[in-house]
DRENDO-1510 file (C-alpha; in Angstrom, 1 decimal, always signed):
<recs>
REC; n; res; u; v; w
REC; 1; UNK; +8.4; -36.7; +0.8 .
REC; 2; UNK; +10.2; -33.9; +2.2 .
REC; 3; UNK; +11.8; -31.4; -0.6 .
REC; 4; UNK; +14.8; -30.0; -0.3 .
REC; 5; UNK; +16.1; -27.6; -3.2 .
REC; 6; UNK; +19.3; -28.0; -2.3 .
REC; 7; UNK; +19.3; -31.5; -3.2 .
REC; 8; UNK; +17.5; -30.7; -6.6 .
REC; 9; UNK; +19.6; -30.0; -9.9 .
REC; 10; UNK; +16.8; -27.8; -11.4 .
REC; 11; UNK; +17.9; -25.8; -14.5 .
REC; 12; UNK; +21.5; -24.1; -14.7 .
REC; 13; UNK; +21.3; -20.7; -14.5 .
REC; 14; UNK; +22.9; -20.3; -18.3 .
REC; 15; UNK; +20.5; -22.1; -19.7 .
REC; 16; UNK; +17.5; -19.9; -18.5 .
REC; 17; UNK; +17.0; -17.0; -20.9 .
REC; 18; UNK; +14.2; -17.8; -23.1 .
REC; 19; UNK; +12.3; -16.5; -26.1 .
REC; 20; UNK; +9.7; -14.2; -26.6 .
REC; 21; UNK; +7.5; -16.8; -27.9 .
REC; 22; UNK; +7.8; -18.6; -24.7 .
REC; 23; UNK; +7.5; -15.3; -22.5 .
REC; 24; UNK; +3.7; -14.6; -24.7 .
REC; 25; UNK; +1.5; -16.3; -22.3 .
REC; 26; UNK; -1.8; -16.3; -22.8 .
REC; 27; UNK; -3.7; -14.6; -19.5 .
REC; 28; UNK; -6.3; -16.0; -17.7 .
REC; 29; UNK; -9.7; -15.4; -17.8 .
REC; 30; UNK; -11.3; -13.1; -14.8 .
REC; 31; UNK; -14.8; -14.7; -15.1 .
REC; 32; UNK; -13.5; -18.3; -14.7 .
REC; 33; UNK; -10.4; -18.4; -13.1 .
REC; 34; UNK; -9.8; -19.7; -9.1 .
REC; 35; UNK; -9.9; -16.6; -6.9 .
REC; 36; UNK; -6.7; -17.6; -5.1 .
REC; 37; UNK; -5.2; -18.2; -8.9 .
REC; 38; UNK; -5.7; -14.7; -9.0 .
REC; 39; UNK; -3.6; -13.9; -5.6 .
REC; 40; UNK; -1.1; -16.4; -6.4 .
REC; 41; UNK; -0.3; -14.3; -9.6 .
REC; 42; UNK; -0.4; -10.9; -7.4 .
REC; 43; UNK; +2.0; -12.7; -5.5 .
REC; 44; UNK; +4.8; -14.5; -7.3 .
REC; 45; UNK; +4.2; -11.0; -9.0 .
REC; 46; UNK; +5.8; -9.3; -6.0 .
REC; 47; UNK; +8.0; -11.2; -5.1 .
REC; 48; UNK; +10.0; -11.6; -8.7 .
REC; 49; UNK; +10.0; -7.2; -8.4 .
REC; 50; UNK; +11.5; -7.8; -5.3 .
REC; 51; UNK; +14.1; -10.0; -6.4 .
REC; 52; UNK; +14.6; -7.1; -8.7 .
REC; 53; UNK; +15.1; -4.3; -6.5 .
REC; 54; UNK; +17.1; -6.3; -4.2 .
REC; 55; UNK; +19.6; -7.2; -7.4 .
REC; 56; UNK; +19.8; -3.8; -8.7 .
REC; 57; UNK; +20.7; -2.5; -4.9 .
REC; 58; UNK; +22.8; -5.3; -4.3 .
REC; 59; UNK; +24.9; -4.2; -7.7 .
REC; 60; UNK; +25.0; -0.3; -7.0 .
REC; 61; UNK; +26.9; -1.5; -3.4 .
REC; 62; UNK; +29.8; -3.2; -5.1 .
REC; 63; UNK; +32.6; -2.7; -7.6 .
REC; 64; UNK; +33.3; -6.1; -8.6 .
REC; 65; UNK; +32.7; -6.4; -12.0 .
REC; 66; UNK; +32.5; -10.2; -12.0 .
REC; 67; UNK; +29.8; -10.3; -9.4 .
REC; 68; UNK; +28.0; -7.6; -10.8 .
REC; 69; UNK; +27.6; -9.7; -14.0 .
REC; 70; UNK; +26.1; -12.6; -12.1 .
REC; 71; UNK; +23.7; -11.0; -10.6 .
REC; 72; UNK; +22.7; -9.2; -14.1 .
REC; 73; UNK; +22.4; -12.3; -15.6 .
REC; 74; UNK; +20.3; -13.9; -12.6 .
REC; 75; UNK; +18.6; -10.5; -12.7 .
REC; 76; UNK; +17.4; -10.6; -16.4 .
REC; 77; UNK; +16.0; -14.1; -15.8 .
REC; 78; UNK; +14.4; -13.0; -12.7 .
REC; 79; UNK; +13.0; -10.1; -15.4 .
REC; 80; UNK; +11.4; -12.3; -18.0 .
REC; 81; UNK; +9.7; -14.7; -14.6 .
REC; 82; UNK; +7.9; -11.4; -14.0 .
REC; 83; UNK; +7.2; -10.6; -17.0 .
REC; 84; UNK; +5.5; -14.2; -17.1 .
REC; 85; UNK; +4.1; -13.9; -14.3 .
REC; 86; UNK; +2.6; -10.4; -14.5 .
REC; 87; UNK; +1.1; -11.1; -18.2 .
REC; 88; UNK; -1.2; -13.8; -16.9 .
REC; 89; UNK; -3.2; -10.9; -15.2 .
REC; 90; UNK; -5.6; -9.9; -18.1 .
REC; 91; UNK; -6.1; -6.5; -19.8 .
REC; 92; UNK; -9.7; -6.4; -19.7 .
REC; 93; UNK; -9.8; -6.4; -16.2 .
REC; 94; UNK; -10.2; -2.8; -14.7 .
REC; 95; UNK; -8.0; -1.2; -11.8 .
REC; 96; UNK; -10.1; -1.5; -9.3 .
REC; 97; UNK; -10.9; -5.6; -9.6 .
REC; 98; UNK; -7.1; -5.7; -9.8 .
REC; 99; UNK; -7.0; -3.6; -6.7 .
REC; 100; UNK; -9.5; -5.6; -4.5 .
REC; 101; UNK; -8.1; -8.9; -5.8 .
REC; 102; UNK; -4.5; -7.4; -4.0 .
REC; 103; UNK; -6.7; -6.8; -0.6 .
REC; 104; UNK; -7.6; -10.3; -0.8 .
REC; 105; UNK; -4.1; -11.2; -1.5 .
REC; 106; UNK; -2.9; -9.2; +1.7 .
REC; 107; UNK; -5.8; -10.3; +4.1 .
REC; 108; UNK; -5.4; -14.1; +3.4 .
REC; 109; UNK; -1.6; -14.0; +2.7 .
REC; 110; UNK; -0.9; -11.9; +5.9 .
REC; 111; UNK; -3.4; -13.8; +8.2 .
REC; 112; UNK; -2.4; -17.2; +7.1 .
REC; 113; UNK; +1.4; -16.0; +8.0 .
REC; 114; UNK; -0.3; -14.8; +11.3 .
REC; 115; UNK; -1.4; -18.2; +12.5 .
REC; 116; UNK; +1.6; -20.3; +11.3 .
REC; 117; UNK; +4.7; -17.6; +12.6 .
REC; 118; UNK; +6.2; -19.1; +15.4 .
REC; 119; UNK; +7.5; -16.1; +17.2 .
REC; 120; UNK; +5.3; -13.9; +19.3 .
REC; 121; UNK; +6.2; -10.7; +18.4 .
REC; 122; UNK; +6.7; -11.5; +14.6 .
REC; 123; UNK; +2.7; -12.6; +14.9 .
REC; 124; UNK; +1.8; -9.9; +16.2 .
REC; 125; UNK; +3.2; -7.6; +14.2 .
REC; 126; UNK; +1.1; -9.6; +11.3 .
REC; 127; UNK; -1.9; -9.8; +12.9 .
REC; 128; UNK; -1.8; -5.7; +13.4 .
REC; 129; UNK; -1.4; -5.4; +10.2 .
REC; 130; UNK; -3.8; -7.6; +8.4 .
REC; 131; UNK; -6.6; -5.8; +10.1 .
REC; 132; UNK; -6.0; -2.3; +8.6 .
REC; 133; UNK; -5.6; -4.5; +4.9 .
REC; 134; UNK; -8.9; -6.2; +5.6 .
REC; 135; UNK; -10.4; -2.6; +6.1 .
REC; 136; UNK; -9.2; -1.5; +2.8 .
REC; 137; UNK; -10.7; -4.3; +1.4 .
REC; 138; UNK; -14.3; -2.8; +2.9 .
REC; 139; UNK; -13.6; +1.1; +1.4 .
REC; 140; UNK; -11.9; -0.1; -2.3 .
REC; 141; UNK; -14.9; -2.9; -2.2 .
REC; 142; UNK; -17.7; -0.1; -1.5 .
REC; 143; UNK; -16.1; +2.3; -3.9 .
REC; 144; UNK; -16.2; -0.5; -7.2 .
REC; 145; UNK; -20.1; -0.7; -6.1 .
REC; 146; UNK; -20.1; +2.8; -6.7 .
REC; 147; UNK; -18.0; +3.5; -9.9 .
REC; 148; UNK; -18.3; -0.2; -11.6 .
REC; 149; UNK; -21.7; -0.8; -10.6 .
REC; 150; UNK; -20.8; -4.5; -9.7 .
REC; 151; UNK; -19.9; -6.3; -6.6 .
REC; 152; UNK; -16.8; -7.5; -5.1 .
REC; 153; UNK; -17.7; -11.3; -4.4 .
REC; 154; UNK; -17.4; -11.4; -8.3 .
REC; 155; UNK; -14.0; -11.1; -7.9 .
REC; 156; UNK; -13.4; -12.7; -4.2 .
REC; 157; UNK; -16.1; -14.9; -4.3 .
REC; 158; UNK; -16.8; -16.2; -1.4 .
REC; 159; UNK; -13.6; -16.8; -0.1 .
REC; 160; UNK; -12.9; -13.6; +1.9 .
REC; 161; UNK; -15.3; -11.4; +3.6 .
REC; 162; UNK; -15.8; -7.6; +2.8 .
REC; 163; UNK; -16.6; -6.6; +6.3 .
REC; 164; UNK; -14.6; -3.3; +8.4 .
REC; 165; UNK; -11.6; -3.8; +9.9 .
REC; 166; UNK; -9.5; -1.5; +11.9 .
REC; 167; UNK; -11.3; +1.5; +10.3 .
REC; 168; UNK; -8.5; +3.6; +7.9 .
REC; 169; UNK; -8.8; +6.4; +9.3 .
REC; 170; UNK; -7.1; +5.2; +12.6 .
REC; 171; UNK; -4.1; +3.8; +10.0 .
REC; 172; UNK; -1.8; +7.0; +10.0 .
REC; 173; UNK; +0.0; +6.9; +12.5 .
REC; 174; UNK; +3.5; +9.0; +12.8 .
REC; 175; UNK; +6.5; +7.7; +11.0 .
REC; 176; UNK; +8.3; +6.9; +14.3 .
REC; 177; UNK; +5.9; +4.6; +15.0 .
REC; 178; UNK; +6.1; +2.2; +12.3 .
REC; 179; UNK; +9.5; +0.7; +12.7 .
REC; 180; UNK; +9.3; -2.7; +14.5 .
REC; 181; UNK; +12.2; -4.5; +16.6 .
REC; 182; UNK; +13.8; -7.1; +14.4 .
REC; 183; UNK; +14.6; -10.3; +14.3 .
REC; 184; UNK; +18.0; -12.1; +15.2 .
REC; 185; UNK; +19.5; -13.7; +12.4 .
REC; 186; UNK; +21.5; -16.0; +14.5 .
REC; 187; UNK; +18.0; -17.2; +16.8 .
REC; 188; UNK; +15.3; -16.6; +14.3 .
REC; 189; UNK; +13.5; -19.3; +12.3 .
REC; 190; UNK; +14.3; -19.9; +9.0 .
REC; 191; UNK; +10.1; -19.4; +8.3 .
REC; 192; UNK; +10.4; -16.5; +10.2 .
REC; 193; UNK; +12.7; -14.8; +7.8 .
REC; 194; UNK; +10.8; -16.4; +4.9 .
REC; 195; UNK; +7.2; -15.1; +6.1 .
REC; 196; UNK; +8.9; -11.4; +6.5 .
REC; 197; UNK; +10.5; -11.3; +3.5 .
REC; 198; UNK; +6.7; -12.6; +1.8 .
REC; 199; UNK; +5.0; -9.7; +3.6 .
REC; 200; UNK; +7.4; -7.2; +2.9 .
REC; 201; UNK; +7.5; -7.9; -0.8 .
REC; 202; UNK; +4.1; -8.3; -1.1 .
REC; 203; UNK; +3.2; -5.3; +0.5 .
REC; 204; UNK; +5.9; -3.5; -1.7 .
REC; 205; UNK; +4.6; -4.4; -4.5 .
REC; 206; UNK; +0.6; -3.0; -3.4 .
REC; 207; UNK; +2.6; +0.3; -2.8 .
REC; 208; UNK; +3.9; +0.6; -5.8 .
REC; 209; UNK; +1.0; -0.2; -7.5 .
REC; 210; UNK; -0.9; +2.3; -5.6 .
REC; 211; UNK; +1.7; +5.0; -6.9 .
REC; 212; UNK; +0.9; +4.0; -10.2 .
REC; 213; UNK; -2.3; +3.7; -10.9 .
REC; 214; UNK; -4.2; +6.2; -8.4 .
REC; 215; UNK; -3.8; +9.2; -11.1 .
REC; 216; UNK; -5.3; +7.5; -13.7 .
REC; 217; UNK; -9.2; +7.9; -12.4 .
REC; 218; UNK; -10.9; +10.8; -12.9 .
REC; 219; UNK; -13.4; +10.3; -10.1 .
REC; 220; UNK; -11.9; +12.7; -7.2 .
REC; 221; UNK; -12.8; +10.5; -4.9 .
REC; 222; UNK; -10.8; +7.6; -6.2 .
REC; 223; UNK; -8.1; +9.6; -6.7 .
REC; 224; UNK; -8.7; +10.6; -3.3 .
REC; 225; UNK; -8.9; +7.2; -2.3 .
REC; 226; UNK; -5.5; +5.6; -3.6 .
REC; 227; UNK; -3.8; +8.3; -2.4 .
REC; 228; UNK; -5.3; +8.3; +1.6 .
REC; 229; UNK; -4.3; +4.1; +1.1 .
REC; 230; UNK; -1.6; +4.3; -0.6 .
REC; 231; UNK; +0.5; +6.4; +2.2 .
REC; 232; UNK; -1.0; +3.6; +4.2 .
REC; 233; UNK; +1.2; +1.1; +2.4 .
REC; 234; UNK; +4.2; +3.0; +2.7 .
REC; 235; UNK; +3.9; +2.3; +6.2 .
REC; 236; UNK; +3.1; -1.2; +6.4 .
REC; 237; UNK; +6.0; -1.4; +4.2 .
REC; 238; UNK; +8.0; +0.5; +6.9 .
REC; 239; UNK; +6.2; -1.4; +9.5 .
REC; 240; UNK; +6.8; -4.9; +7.9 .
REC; 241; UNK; +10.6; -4.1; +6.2 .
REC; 242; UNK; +12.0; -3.5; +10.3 .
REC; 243; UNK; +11.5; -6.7; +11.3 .
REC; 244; UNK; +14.2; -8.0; +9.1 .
REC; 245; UNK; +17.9; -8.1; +10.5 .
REC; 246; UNK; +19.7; -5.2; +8.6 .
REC; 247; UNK; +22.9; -6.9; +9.8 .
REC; 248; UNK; +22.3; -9.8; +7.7 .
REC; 249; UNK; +25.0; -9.7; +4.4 .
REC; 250; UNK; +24.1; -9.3; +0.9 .
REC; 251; UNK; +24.8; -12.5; +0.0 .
REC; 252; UNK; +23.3; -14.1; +3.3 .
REC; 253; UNK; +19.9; -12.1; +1.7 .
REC; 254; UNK; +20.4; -13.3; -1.6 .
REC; 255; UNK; +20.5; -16.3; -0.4 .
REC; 256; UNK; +17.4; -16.3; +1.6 .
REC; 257; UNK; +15.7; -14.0; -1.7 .
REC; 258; UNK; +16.8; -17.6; -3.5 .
REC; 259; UNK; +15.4; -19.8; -1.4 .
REC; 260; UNK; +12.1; -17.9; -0.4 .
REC; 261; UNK; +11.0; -18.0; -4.3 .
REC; 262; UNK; +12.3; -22.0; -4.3 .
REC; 263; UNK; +9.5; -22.3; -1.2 .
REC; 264; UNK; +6.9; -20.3; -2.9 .
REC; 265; UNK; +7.0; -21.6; -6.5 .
REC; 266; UNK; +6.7; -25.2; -4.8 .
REC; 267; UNK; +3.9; -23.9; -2.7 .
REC; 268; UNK; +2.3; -22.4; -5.2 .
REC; 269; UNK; +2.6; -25.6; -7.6 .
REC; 270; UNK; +1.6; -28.3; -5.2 .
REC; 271; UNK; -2.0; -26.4; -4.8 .
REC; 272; UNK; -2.3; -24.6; -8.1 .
REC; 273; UNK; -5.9; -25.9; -10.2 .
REC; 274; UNK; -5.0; -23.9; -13.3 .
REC; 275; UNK; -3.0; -26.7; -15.7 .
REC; 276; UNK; -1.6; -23.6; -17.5 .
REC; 277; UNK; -0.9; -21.7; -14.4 .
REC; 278; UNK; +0.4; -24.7; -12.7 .
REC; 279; UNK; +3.0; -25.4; -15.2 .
REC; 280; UNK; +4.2; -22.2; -14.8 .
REC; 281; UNK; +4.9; -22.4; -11.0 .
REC; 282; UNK; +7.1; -26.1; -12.1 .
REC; 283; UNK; +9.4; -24.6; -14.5 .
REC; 284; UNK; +9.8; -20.9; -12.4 .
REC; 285; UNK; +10.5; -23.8; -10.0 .
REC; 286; UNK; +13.3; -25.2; -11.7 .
REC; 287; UNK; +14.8; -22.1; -12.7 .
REC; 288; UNK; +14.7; -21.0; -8.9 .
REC; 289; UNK; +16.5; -24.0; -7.9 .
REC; 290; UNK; +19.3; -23.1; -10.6 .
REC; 291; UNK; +19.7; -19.7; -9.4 .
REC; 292; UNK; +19.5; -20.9; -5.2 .
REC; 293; UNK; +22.7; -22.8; -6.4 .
REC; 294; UNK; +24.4; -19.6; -8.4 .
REC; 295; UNK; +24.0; -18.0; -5.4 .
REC; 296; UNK; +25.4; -20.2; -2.9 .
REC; 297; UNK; +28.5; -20.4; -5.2 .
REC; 298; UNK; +28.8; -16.9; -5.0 .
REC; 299; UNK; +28.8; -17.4; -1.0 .
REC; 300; UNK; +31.6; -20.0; -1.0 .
REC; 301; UNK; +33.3; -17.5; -3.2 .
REC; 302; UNK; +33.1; -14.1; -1.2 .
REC; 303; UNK; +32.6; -15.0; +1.9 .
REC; 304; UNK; +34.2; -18.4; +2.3 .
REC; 305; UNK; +30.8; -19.5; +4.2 .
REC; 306; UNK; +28.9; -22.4; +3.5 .
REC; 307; UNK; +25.0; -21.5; +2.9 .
REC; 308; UNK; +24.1; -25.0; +3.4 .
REC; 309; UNK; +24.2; -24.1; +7.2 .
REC; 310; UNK; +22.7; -21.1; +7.1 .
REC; 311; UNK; +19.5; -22.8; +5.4 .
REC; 312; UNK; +16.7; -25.7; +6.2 .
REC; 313; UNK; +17.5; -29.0; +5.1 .
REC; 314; UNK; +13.6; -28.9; +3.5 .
REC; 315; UNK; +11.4; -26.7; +3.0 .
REC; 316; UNK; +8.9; -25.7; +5.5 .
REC; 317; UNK; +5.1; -26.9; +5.5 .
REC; 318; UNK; +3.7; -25.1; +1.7 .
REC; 319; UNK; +2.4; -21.4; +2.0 .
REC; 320; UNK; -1.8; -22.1; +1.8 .
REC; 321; UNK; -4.3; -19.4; +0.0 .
REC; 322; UNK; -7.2; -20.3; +2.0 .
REC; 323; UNK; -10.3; -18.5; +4.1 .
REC; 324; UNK; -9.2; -17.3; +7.0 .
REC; 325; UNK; -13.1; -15.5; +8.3 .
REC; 326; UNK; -12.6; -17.6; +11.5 .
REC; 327; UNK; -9.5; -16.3; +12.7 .
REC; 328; UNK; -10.0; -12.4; +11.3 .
REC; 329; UNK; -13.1; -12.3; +13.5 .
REC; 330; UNK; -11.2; -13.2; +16.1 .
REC; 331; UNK; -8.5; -10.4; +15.7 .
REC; 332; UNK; -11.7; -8.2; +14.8 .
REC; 333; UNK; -13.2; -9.4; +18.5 .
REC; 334; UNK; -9.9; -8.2; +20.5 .
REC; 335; UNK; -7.3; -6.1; +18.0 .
REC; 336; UNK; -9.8; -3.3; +16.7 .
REC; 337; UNK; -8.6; -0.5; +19.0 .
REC; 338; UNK; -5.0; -1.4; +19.2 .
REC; 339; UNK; -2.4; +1.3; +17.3 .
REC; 340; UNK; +1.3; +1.5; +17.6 .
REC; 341; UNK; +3.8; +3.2; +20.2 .
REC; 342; UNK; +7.7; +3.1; +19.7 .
REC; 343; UNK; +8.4; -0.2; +18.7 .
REC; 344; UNK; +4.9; -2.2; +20.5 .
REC; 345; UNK; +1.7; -1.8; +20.7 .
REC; 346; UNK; -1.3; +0.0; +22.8 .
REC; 347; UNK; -5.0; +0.7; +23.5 .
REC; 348; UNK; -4.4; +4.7; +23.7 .
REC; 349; UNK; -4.4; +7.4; +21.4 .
REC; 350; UNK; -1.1; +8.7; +22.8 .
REC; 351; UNK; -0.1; +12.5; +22.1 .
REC; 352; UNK; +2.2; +11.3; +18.8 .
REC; 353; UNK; -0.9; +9.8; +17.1 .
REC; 354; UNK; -3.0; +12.0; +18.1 .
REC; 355; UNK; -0.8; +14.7; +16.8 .
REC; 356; UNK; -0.3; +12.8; +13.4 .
REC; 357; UNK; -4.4; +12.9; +13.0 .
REC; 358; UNK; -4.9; +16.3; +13.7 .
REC; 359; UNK; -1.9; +17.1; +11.1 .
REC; 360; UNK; -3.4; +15.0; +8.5 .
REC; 361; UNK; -7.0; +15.1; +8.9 .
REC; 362; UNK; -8.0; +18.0; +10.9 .
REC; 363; UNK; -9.5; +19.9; +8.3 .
REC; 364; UNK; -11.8; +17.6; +7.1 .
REC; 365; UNK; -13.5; +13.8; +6.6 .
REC; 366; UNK; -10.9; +12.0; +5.4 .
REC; 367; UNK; -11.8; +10.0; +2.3 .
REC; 368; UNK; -12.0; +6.1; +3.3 .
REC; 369; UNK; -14.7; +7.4; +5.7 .
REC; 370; UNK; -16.5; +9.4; +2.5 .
REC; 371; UNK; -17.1; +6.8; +0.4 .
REC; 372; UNK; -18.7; +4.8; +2.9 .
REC; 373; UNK; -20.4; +8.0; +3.3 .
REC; 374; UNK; -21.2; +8.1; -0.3 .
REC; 375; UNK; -22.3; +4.8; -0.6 .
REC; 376; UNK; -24.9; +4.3; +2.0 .
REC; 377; UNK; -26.7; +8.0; +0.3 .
REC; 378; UNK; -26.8; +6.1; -2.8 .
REC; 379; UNK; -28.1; +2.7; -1.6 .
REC; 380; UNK; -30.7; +3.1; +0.7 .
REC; 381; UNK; -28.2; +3.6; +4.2 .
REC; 382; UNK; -26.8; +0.6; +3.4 .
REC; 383; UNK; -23.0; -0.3; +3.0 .
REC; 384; UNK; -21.6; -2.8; +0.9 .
REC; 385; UNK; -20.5; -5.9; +2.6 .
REC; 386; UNK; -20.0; -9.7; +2.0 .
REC; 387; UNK; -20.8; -11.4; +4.8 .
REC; 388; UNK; -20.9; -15.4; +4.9 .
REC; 389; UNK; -19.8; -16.2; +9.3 .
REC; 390; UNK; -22.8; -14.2; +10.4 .
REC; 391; UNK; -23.5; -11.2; +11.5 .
REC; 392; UNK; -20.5; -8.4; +12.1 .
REC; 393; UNK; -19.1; -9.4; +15.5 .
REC; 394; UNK; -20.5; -7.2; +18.5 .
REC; 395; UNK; -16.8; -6.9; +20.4 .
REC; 396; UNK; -15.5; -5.1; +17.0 .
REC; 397; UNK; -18.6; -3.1; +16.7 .
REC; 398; UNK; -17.8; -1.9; +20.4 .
REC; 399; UNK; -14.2; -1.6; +20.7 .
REC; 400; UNK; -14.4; +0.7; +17.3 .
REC; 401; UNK; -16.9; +3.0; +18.7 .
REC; 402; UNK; -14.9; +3.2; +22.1 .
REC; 403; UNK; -11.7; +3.5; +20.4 .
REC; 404; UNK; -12.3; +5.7; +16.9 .
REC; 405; UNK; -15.9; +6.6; +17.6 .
REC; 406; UNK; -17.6; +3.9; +14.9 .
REC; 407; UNK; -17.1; +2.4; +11.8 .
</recs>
């Protein structure tokens, strides 16, 4: 049966706050969970920080002391679902599995958005950018070979592949260059506003984790490595954040903040195999559904609107983790050499990005291309890669050595 959250009661927002005792959770395990258990945490993990942000800049915009309260009180339950959420992810695993399990998250997250967006430029705008994730996938992959001694289908299994993708290097592109027409609020899809606001938080959330926890190596060329990647995140963040419509209202993006966690909790539940995990996703569920109806009140009450028309009357078709090695060899096949102009795309290194290179890496290899470097001198030539749809497509091969002179 079709779900509509609208139609569900779930749990009153005042009745939400709960104990520490039911905030302990007891974290997976790395060796045994589901890979895409894993990414689901990342996730939901994202998305609750930003629900988060969003509050907290919502709050600092008005005076209104009653509304500011609401939203601290949906705000602090919004903090203990990411606490939750984030203390499943288990201590003993090291930065860099965390790291490559969020390049899995952002290669089948993004691609699976790809192929179910329904408008053109929206999916392309995906599809550019899953192949630049899917390449940090190959250079954070190589580099756990090389500092953990282990490889990266422990953690991915076989699932994703670890193959190149748009090589890094060819990422940094200037700043102008990353912002995206949007959409129109009034035409758009309500998935369409639901997949960018899933990308953008997700991607958020890889920046800041980036920030975080790049200092904390002491192997230069880690250091090196979150650093080179992480600037790349800011950008997809850029690049991902402009297709929103900025003229939407705070409570029409509350709203759709609301409603987007409603969608993803019930996604997230109806194909979660972890019993633990799963009962997790049902009660965040509930709560959502309390705090989807908190904030349509406080849309009747400010603006007068009804945000029963401003939303679906179900939910779309459930957000899938699944392999996606078919489709990203097809990108692979006919995307490698694209880069961005303005607000499209092109198969030229026009004088902007070519001036943004020579700025950034003019005096020297830039790292993601050093530790593939690195690696091959200490295995034998060889790079590390998981690959289970054959051998590394030909057309990628070519178009990156006509393009950006190899991989």
């Amino acid at each position: 049966m079709a779900f509509n959250p609208l139609e569900e009661r779930g749990l009153p927002l005042d009745q939400q706050i709960r104990s520490w005792r039911e905030l302990n959770v007891e974290p997976f395990d790395p060796d045994a969970v589901h890979p895409y258990t894993r990414c689901r945490v990342i996730t939901m993990n994202g998305i609750e920080v930003e629900a988060l942000v969003f509050s907290h800049q919502f709050a600092r915009h008005t005076n209104d002391k009653d509304l500011q309260r609401q939203l601290a009180l949906s705000r602090y339950v919004d903090h203990q679902q990411q606490k939750v959420v984030n203390w499943l992810l288990p201590g003993w695993s090291s930065v860099l599995e965390t790291t490559i399990a969020y390049e899995q998250v952002a290669t089948d997250l993004t691609a699976w958005v790809a192929r179910n967006e329904p408008d053109p430029y929206l999916k392309q705008a995906y599809e550019f950018g899953v192949l630049e994730d899917f390449d940090h996938l190959y250079r954070y992959s190589n580099l756990y070979e090389m500092i953990e001694h282990r490889k990266a289908e422990k953690i991915v299994d076989e699932l994703t592949e670890v193959i190149p993708g748009r090589p890094t290097r060819a990422h940094h592109r200037h700043p102008f260059d990353n912002v995206r027409d949007n959409y129109d609020k009034q035409t758009a899809a309500a998935i369409s506003k639901l997949h960018q606001l899933t990308i953008t938080s997700a991607e958020q959330q890889t920046l800041n984790y980036y920030a975080n926890v790049g200092p904390q190596y002491m192997e230069p060329i880690a250091r090196q490595l979150y650093q080179e990647i992480g600037l790349i995140e800011e950008e997809h963040v850029t690049h991902y954040e402009s297709l929103g419509d900025g003229s939407e209202s705070w409570f029409e993006k509350l709203l759709l903040h609301e409603y987007n966690e409603c969608y993803l909790y019930y996604s997230f539940f109806e194909q979660e195999v972890d019993p633990k995990v799963k009962q997790i996703w049902e009660l965040h569920l509930q709560m959502e559904i309390g705090q989807l109806h908190a904030a349509c009140d406080l849309m009747r009450r400010y603006e007068d609107r009804d945000p029963e028309a401003l939303l679906p009357t179900e939910l779309p078709n459930v957000l899938l983790f699944e392999p996606n090695k078919e489709y990203l060899r097809h990108l692979l096949a006919t995307q490698m050499d694209l880069t961005t102009l303005g607000t499209g795309y092109v198969r030229d290194q026009h004088e902007r990005f070519v001036a943004m290179q020579e700025r950034l890496q003019g005096d020297g290899t830039p790292v993601s291309d050093m530790v593939i470097e690195q690696h091959r001198e200490r295995f034998e030539g060889a790079d590390y890669r998981s690959e289970q749809a054959g051998p590394y497509p030909q057309e990628a091969q070519d178009r990156a050595e006509a393009q950006w002179g190899g991989l």
